[in-house]
C-alpha positions in Angstrom: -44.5 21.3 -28.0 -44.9 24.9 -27.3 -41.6 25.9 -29.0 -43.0 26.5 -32.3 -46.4 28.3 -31.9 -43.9 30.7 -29.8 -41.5 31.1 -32.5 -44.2 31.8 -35.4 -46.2 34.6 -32.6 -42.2 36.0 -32.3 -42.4 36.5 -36.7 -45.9 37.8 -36.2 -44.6 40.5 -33.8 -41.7 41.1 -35.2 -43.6 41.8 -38.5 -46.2 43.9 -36.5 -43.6 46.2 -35.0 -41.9 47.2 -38.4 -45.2 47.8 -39.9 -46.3 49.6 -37.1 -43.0 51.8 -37.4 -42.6 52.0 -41.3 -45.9 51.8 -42.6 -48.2 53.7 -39.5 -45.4 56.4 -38.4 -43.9 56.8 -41.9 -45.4 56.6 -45.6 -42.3 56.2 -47.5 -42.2 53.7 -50.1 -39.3 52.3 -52.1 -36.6 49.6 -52.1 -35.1 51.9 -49.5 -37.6 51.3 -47.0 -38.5 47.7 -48.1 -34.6 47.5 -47.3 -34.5 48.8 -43.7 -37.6 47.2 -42.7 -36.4 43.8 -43.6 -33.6 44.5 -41.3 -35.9 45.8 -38.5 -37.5 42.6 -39.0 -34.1 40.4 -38.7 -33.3 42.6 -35.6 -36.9 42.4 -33.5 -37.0 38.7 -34.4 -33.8 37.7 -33.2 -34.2 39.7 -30.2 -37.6 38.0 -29.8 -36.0 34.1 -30.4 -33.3 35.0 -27.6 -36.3 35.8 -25.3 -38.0 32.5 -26.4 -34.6 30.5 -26.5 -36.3 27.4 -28.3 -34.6 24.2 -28.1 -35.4 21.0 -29.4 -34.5 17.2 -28.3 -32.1 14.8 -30.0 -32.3 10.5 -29.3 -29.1 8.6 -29.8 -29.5 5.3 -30.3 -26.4 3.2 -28.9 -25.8 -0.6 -28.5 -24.5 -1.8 -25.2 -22.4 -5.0 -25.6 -21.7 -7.3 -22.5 -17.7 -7.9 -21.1 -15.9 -10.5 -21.7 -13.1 -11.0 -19.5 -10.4 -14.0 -20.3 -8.3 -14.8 -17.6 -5.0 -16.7 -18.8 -2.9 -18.2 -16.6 0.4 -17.5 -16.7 2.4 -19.9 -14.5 4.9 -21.9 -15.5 2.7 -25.6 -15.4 1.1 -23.7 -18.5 2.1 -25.3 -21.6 2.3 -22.2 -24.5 1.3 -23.8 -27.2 -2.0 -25.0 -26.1 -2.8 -21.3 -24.2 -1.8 -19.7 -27.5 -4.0 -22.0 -29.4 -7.2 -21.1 -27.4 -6.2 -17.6 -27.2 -6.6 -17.6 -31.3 -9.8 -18.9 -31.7 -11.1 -16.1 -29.3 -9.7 -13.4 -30.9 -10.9 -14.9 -34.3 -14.2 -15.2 -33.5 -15.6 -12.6 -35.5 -19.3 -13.0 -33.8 -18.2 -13.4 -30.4 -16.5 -10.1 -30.8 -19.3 -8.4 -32.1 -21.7 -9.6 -28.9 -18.9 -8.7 -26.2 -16.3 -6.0 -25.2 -13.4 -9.0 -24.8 -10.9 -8.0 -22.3 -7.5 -10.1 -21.9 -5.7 -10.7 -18.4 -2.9 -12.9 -17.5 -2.3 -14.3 -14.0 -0.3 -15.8 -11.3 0.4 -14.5 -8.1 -0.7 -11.3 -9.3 -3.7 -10.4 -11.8 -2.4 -8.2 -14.5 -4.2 -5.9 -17.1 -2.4 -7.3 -20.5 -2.2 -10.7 -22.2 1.7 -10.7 -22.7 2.6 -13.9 -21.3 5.6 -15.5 -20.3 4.5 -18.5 -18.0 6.8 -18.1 -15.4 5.0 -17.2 -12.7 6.1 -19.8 -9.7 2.2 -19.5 -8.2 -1.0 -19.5 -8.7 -3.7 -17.8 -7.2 -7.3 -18.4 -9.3 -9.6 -17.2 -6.3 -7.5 -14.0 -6.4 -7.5 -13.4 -10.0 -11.8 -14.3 -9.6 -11.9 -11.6 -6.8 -10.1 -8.7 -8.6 -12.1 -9.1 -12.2 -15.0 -9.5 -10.1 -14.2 -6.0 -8.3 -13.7 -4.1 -11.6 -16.4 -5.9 -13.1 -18.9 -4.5 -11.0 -22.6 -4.5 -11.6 -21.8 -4.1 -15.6 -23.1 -7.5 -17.6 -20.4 -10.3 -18.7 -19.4 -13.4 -18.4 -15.6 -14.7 -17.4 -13.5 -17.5 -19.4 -10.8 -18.8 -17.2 -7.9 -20.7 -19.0 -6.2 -22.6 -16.5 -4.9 -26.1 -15.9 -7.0 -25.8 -12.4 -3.8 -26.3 -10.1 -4.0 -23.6 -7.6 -0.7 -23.3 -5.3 -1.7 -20.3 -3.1 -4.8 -18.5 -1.8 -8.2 -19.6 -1.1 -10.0 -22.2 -2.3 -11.4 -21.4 -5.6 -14.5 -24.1 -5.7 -15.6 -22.4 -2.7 -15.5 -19.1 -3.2 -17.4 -19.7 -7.4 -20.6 -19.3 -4.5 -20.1 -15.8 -4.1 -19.3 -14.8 -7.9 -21.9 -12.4 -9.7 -20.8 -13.4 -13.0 -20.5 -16.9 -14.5 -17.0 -19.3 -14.9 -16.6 -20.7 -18.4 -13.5 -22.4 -17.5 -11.4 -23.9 -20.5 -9.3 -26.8 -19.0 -5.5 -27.0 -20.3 -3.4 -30.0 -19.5 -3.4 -33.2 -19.2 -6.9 -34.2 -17.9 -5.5 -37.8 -17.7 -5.2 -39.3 -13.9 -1.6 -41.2 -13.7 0.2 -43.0 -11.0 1.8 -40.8 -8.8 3.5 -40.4 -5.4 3.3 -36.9 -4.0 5.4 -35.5 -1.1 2.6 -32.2 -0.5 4.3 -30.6 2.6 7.0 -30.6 4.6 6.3 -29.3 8.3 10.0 -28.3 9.8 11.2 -25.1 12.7 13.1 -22.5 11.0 15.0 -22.4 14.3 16.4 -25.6 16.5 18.6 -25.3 19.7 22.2 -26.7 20.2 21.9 -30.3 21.6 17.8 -30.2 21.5 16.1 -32.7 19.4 13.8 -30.5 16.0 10.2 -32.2 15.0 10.2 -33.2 11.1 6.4 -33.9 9.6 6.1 -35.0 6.0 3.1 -35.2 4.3 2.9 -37.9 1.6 -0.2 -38.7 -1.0 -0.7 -42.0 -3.8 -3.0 -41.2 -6.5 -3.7 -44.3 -8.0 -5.6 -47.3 -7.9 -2.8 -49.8 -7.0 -1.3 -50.6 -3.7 1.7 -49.7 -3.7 4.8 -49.7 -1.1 7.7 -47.1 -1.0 10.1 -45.9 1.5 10.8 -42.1 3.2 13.9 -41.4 3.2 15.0 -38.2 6.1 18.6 -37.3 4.9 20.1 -34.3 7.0 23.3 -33.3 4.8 23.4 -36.0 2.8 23.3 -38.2 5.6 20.7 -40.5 6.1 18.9 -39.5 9.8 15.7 -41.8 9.5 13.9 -44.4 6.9 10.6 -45.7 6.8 8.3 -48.4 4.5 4.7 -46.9 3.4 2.1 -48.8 2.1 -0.9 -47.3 0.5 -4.1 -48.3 -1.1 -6.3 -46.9 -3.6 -8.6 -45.4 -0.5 -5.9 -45.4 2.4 -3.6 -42.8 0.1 -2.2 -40.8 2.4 0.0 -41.1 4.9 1.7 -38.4 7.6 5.3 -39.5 8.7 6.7 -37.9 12.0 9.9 -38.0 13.5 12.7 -35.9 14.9 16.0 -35.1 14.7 18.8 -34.1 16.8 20.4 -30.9 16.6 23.6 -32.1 17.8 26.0 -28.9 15.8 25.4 -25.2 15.0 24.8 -24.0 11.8 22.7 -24.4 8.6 21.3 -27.9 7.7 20.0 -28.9 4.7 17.3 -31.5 5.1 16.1 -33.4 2.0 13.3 -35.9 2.2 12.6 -38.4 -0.7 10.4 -41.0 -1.8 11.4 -44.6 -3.8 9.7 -44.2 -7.4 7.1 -46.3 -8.7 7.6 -48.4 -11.6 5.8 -46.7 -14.5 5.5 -43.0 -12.7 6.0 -40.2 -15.1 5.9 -37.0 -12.7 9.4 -37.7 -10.1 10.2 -34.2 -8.9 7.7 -34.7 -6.5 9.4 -37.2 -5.1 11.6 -35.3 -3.2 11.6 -31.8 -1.1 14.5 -29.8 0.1 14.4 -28.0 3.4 16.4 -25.9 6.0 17.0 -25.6 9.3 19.2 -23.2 11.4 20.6 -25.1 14.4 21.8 -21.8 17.0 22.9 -22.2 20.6 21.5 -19.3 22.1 17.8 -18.3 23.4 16.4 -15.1 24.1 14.1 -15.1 27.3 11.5 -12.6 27.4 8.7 -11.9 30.3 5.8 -10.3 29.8 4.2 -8.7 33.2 0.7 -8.1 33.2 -1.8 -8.1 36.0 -4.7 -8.4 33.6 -5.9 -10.8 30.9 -5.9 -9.3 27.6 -5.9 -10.6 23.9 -2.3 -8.5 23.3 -1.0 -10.5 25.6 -1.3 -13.7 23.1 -0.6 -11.7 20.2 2.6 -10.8 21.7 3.2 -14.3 22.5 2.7 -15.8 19.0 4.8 -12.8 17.6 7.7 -13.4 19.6 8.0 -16.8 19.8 7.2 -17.0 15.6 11.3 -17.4 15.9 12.3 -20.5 17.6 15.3 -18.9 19.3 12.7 -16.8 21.7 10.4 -18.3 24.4 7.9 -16.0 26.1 6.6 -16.1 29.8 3.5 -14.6 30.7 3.7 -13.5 34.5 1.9 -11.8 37.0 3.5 -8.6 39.0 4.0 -10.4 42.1 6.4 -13.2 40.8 9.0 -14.2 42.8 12.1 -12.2 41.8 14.4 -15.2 42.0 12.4 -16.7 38.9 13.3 -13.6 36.6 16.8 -14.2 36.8 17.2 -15.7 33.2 14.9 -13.1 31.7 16.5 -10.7 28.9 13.9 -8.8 28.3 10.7 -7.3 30.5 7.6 -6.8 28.6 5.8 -4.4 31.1 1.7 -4.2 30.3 -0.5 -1.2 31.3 1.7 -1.5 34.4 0.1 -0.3 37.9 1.4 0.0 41.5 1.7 -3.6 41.9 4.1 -3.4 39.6 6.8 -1.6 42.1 8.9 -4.8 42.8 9.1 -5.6 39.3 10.7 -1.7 38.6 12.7 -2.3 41.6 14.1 -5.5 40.2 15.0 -3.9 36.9 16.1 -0.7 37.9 18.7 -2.7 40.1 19.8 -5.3 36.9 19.6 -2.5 34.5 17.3 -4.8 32.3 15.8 -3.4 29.3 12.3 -3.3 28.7 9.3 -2.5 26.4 6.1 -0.6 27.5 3.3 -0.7 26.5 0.1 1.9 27.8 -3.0 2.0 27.7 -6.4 3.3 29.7 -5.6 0.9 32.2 -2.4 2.2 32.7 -1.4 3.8 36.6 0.2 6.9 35.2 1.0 8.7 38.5 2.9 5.3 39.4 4.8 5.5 36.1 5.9 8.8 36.3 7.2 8.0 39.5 9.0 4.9 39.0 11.3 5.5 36.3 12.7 8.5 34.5 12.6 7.6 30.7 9.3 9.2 30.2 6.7 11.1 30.9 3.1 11.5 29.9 0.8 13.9 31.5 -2.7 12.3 31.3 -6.1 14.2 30.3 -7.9 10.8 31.8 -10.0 10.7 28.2 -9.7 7.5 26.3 -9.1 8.1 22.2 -8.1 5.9 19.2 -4.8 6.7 17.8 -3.7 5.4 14.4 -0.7 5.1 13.3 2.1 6.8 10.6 5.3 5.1 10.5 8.4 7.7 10.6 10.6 7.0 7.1 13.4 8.8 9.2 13.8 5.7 11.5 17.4 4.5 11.6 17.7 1.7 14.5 17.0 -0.6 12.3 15.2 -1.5 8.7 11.9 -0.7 8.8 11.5 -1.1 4.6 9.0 -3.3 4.7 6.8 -1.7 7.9 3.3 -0.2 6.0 0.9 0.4 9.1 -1.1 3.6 8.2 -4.5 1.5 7.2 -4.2 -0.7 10.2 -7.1 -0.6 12.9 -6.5 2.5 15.5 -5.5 1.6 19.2 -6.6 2.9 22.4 -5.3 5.1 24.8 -5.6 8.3 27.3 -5.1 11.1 25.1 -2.4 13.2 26.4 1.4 14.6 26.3 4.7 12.2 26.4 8.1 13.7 27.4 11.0 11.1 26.7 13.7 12.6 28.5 16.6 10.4 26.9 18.2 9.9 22.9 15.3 8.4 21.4 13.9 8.2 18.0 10.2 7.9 17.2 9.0 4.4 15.1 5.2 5.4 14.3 3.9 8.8 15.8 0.2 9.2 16.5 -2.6 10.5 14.2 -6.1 11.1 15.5 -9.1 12.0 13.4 -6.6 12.2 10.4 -4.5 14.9 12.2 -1.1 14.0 13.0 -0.3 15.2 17.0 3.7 15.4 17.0 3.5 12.6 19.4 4.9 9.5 19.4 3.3 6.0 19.8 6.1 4.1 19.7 9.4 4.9 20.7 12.8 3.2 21.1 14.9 4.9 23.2 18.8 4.1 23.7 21.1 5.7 26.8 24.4 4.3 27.3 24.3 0.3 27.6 20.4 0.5 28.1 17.4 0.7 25.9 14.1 0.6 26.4 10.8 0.8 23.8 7.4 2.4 25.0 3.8 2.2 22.7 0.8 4.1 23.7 -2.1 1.8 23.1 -3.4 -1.5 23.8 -5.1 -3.7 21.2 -2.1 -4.1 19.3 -3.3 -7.7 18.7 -5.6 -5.5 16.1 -2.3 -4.9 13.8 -1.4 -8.6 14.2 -4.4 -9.6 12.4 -4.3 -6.6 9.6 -0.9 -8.1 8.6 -2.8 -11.6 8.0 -5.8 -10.1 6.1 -3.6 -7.9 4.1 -0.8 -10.7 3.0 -2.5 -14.2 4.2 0.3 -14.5 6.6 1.2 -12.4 10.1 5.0 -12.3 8.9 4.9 -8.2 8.8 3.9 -7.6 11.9 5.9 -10.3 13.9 9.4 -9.5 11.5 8.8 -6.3 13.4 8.4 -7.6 16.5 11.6 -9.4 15.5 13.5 -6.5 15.2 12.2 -5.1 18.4 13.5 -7.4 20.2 16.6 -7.9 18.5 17.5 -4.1 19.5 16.4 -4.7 22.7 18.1 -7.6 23.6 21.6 -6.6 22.1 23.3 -3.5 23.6 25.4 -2.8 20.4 25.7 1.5 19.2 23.0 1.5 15.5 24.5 0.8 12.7 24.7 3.2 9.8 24.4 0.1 7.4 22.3 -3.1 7.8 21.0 -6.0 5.2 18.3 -7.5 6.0 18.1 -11.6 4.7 16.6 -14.8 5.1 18.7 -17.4 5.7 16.8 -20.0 3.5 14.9 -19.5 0.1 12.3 -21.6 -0.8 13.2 -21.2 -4.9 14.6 -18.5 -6.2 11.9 -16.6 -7.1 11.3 -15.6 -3.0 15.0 -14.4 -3.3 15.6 -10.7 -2.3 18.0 -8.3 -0.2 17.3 -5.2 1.4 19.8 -2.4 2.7 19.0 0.9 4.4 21.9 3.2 4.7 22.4 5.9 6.9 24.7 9.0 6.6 26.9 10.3 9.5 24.3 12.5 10.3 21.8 9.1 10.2 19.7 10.8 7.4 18.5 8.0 4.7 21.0 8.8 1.7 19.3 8.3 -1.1 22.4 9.0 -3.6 24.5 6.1 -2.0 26.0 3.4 -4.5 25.5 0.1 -2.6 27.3 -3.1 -4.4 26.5 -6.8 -3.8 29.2 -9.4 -4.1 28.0 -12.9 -4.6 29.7 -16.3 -4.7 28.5 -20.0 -5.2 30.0 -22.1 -3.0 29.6 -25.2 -4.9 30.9 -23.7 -8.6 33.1 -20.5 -7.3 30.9 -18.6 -9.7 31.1 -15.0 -8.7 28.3 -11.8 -9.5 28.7 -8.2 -8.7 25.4 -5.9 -8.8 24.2 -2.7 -7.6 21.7 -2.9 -5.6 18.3 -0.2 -6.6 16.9 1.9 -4.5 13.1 1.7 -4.0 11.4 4.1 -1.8 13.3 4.2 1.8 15.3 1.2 0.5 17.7 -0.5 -1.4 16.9 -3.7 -3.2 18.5 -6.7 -5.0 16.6 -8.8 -6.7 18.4 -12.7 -7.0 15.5 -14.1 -8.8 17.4 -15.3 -11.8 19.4 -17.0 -9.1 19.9 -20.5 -9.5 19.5 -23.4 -6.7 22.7 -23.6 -4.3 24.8 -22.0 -1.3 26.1 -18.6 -1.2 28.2 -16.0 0.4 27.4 -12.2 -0.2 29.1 -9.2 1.0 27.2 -5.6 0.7 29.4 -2.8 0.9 29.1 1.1 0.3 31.2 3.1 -1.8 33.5 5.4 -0.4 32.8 4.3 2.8 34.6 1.7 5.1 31.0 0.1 5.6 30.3 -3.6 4.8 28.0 -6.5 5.4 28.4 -10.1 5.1 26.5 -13.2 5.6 25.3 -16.8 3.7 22.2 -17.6 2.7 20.5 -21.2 0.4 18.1 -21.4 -2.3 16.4 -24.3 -2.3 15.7 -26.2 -5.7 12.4 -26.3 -5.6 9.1 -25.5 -8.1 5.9 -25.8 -6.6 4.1 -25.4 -10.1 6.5 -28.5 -11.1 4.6 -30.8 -8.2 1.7 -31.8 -10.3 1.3 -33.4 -13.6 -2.5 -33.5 -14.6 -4.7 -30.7 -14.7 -7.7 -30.0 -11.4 -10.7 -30.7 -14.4 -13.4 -31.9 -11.5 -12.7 -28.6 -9.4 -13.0 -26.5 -12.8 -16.2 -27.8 -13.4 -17.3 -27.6 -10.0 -16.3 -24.0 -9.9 -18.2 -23.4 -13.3 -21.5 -25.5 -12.1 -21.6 -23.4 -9.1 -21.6 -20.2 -10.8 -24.1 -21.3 -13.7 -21.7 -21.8 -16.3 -19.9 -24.6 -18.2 -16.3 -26.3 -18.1 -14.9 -27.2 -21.5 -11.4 -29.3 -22.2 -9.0 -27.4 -25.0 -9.7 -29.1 -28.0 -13.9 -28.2 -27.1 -12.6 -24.3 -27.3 -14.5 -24.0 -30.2 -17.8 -25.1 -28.4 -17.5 -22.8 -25.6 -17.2 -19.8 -28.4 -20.6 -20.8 -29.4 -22.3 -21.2 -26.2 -21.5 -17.7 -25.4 -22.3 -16.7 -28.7 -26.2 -18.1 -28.0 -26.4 -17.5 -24.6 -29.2 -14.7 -24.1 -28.2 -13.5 -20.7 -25.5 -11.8 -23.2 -27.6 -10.2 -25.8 -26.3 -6.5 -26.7 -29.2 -3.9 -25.3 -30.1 -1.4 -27.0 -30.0 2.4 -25.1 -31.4 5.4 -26.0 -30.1 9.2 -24.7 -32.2 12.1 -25.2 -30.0 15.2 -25.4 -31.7 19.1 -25.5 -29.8 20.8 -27.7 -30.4 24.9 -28.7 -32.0 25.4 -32.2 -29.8 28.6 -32.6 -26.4 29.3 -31.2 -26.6 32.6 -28.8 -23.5 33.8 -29.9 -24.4 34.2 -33.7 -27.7 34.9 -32.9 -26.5 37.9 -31.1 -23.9 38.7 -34.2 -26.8 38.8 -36.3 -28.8 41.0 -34.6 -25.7 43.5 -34.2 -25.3 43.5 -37.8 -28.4 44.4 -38.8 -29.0 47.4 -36.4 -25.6 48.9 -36.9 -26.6 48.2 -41.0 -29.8 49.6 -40.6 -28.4 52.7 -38.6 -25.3 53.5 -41.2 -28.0 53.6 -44.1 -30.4 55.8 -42.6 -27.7 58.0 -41.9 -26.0 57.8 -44.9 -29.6 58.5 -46.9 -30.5 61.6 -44.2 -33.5 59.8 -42.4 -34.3 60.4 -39.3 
C-alpha cells in the first residue's frame, strides 16, 4: 500500500534535486541543459527506486485435482480380456480424468509402479498392495479402484485390515461371481525332514462348497504307491473335514507324496483335487545342548531355530547335568556361562566338542578367560547395545541371503575381544552408528575343532525382525542352519558352495545360489560359474551361466517346468564342482480356485465407505466417482512478491546515464 506514494515522493525528489542543481546553481537554458537534466533525473530516480526497492504481489490461481489410484491385479487367475476391458473404460472416461490425477499399478506379490501386465504372477497379496498405495498416498485426497478377482493367496487378511484404510476401496470384481460345486484340498501339513525307520505325521486339509452332500475318498500315495485311503462325507454345513495319519519312513531319500480327492459328478475346477508334496527321509540326527543356568527368551528362540530342521533336536540343560547324559551331544550351546559351568568346560575340553558362545551382561568373564583359550574379552563392566553389520568378506559358508544391519541391537558389556586362533568375523559390532573393529560374532576353526562366539543376549530380537520383515522366521533360522552345519561337521571351508532346497513348491520359488572364493578366499567377482541341468524323466539337458548379484551368484529356474532333476555347478578354469538333485512340484496356487471372493470385496469396500461393483457395472462405478463430492477439484491460490524493476538493469540504467551525462558535459566544456 505504501509502495506507490514512495515511488511518486522518489520523482518529486528526483525532480527537486535537478532543479535545484540546474535551475538554482546554474541559469543556462537550452536543449543542452533540458538534455542533461533529464538524465540527472533518470540517474537520482533510479538511485532513489533502488533505495525504495518496490515490489508488488502476484495470485495464481491453480486447480488441485484428487488421485486416483487403480490397482490391477496381475496374477495369473486374472483373465486378460475382462482386466483389459475395464482398464479401457477408465482411461476413456474423459470426465473422470478431468476430476482425478489417475495413477495405474499392477500387483501380485509385489506392488509395481506401471500398468504393463502379464498375469503371471503365482501370488497375491491385496493387503500388501492396500498398505503400499496407502503409504505413498499419504494425507493427499483420492480414492483407490481395486481390480481383482478377490482370491488372496498370501499376506494378511485384506477385509480386516479395509479398517485401517484412510482412503476408500472401489473394488471392481472380475471373475466368475458364480458359486459351483467344488471339492478343495486347502493345505497339506507335512515335515521337510523324517528319520530312517521313524514313522512322519501327514495332515490334509479338505473343504466342499456346495449345497449337496456329497461322499469322496483321500487318497495318501507315497511314490505312486498307495500308503492310506479314507471315505469323507460332507454336508452343506459340515464342509470341512481334517484327515490325519502317518507314514513310515522305512528308506532314505526323497519321497514324493501326492494326496488326491475322487471328483464329483458335475465339478468343473479338478486341479484342486490333488496336491503334491515332499519329504526327505535322512538317517542321521544332530544333537545339540544348550547350557544355561538362567531362563531367558533366547533360550526358546534358539530352540525353534534349530530344531526348524527335523534332522536337529535341542536339549535345554542346566550346568550341573550329569556328564554321562551329554554323551550323545554334538554340539554345546554354552549361555552367559558362569563358574558353575566348570564341569561342563571340563567335559568338553576332555571330548574336544565344539561349541557356540554366546555372552552377555550376565556373563562370568574372569571364569571365561580362565577356562578356555579361544578368546579373550577384557570387560569395562558397562552394559551397551550393539548392532550389527554383517562382514561381505565371510567365506565359511554362504551368507548371500544374511541382511541384519536394521535388526534390533543386543546387549552386552562393552569391551575388547582377543581370539587367539584362525577365525573369521560373521557380523562385527556397531554402536551409536560407529563401527568398533570388534566382532559380535565369530566362527573360529583350529585343526579338527571349531567353535562360534556372539556377544549379546536377546538374539531372540533378530528372530522376530526376520518374521516382521518377510512373514516368515526362515532368514534367521537358515542361518542358524548353517551355523550348526559348520559346527557339527569338521570338514577344511570350501572355496565353492551352492546353496538349494531340495523341494520346490512350483517353479516360480526355484532359485540357486553360489559364492565362490579365490585361493586367497577373496569373493571373485570375475568368476564364470555354469549350471548343468538334466530331467530325469525326459533326459532334457540345459546349460546356463549363472549371474552374479551383489556377493552372489544366481540362477534363476523359474521357467522350469514340473519334474526331477540333477545339476552340477562348476567353475571355469578351476577343478571345482558341485552336484546335487532337487523337485519342482507341479503345483499353482492361483489355479486352486474357480470363482472370484465377491462377499469379501464388498466387505472390504463397505468398511472403508466405498462401493463394490461386478465388471460389466464398470461403467457405473466411473460415474459414482465422477459425482462423488469428497472428490471435487479445490481451488488454491499462491501469492508470490515479485520486484517491480530488475536490480540489475536498474543499475545499467543508472550507469548509462551518468557516464552520458559526464561525456557531454565534457565534450561541451561544462564544468
Amino acid at each position: 500500500m505504501q509502495t506507490v506514494p514512495l515511488i511518486i515522493l522518489a520523482a518529486v525528489l528526483a525532480l527537486g534535486l535537478v532543479l535545484l542543481q540546474y535551475r538554482y546553481k546554474h541559469k543556462e537554458t537550452g536543449k543542452m541543459v533540458i538534455l542533461l537534466s533529464c538524465l540527472r533525473f533518470v540517474s537520482w530516480f533510479g538511485i532513489l527506486l533502488l533505495l525504495i526497492n518496490p515490489h508488488f504481489r502476484r495470485n495464481n490461481y491453480v486447480l488441485e485435482k484428487s488421485n486416483l489410484w487403480v490397482l490391477i491385479d496381475n496374477s495369473s487367475s486374472m483373465k486378460e480380456a475382462e482386466v483389459q476391458s475395464s482398464l479401457k473404460r477408465l482411461r476413456q472416461a474423459k470426465d473422470l480424468s478431468e476430476r482425478f490425477n489417475i495413477n495405474f499399478y499392477s500387483f501380485g506379490d509385489d506392488l509395481n509402479a506401471n500398468d504393463s501386465l502379464s498375469f503371471d504372477e503365482g501370488n497375491t497379496d491385496i493387503t500388501k498392495a492396500l498398505k503400499s498405495v496407502q503409504a505413498i498416498a499419504g494425507r493427499s485426497n483420492g480414492a483407490i479402484v481395486l481390480i481383482s478377482d478377490g482370491n488372496q493367496t498370501m499376506g494378511e487378511d485384506y477385509e480386516f485390515y479395509g479398517k485401517a484404510m484412510n482412503k476408500p476401496v472401489y473394488s471392481l470384481v472380475l471373475g466368475d461371481t458364480t458359486r459351483y460345486e467344488d471339492l478343495r484340498i486347502t493345505q497339506v501339513i507335512a515335515n521337510r525332514f523324517a528319520f530312517l525307520n521313524n514313522k512322519f505325521p501327514i495332515e490334509v486339509y479338505v473343504n466342499y462348497e456346495g449345497s449337496g452332500s456329497p461322499n469322496t475318498i483321500c487318497v495318501i500315495s507315497v511314490n505312486g504307491k498307495s500308503v492310506y485311503r479314507e471315505k469323507i462325507n460332507f454336508t452343506s454345513t459340515a464342509n470341512t473335514k481334517i484327515i490325519n495319519t502317518l507314514v513310515d519312513a522305512s528308506s532314505v531319500g526323497l519321497k514324493n507324496i501326492q494326496v488326491s480327492l475322487g471328483d464329483l459328478e458335475n465339478e468343473r475346477n479338478t486341479n484342486n483335487n490333488q496336491r503334491q508334496l515332499a519329504v526327505e527321509v535322512i538317517d542321521e540326527k544332530t544333537r545339540v545342548a544348550i547350557v544355561s543356568e538362567i531362563t531367558h527368551p533366547d533360550l526358546g528362540a534358539l530352540k525353534k531355530s534349530i530344531e526348524s530342521n527335523e534332522q536337529r533336536s535341542v536339549t535345554i540343560l542346566k550346568p550341573d547335568v550329569n556328564s554321562s547324559s551329554l554323551e550323545e551331544v554334538d554340539l554345546f550351546v554354552l549361555y552367559q556361562p558362569t563358574a558353575s559351568f566348570r564341569s561342563i568346560y571340563q567335559y568338553i575340553e576332555q571330548r574336544k566338542a565344539n561349541t557356540f558362545t554366546i555372552t552377555g551382561p550376565r556373563t562370568d568373564w574372569n571364569f571365561i578367560n580362565t577356562s578356555q583359550n579361544s578368546f579373550t574379552f577384557k570387560s569395562y563392566y558397562q552394559s551397551e547395545e550393539v548392532t550389527p553389520k554383517v562382514n561381505r568378506g565371510f567365506t565359511y559358508f554362504n551368507i548371500s541371503d544374511v541382511s541384519f544391519e536394521d535388526y534390533p541391537p543386543l546387549e552386552n558389556d562393552l569391551g575388547e575381544a582377543i581370539i587367539n586362533k584362525s577365525h573369521e568375523t560373521l557380523i562385527a559390532q556397531r554402536i551409536k552408528g560407529m563401527d568398533m573393529n570388534e566382532p559380535m560374532m565369530a566362527l573360529i576353526s583350529s585343526n579338527a575343532e571349531r567353535e562360534a562366539v556372539l556377544f549379546g543376549e536377546n538374539i531372540w530380537k533378530w528372530r522376530m525382525q526376520s518374521y516382521r520383515d518377510t512373514q516368515s522366521f526362515d532368514i534367521f533360522d537358515d542361518l542358524m542352519g548353517k551355523l550348526v552345519l559348520f559346527l557339527t561337521t569338521n570338514k577344511p571351508k570350501n572355496r565353492f558352495s551352492v546353496d538349494y532346497r531340495s523341494v520346490y513348491e512350483g517353479s516360480r520359488e526355484a532359485k540357486l545360489t553360489a559364492v565362490y572364493f579365490d585361493a586367497a578366499f577373496i569373493f571373485d567377482r570375475n568368476a564364470t560359474i555354469l549350471l548343468q541341468l538334466k530331467q530325469k524323466e525326459t533326459g532334457t539337458r540345459f546349460e546356463f551361466p549363472m549371474l552374479l548379484k551383489n556377493d552372489y551368484y544366481e540362477a534363476d529356474l523359474t521357467e522350469l517346468s514340473a519334474g526331477e532333476f540333477e545339476f552340477t555347478a562348476s567353475v571355469e578354469n578351476e577343478d571345482l564342482q558341485v552336484s546335487g538333485n532337487f523337485t519342482i512340484l507341479d503345483f499353482d496356487l492361483e489355479q486352486q480356485l474357480l470363482s472370484s471372493d465377491y462377499r469379501k470385496l464388498q466387505r472390504l469396500s463397505a468398511s472403508t465407505k466405498a462401493y463394490s461393483y461386478p465388471q460389466s457395472q464398470t461403467d457405473r462405478m466411473v460415474t459414482d466417482l465422477q459425482s462423488d463430492e469428497r472428490f471435487v477439484p479445490t481451488q488454491k491460490s499462491e501469492q508470490n512478491v515479485v520486484p517491480l524493476i530488475d536490480f540489475r538493469l536498474l543499475m545499467a540504467i543508472i550507469a548509462t546515464t551518468l557516464s552520458l551525462e559526464w561525456f557531454i558535459r565534457k565534450y561541451n566544456g561544462l564544468t
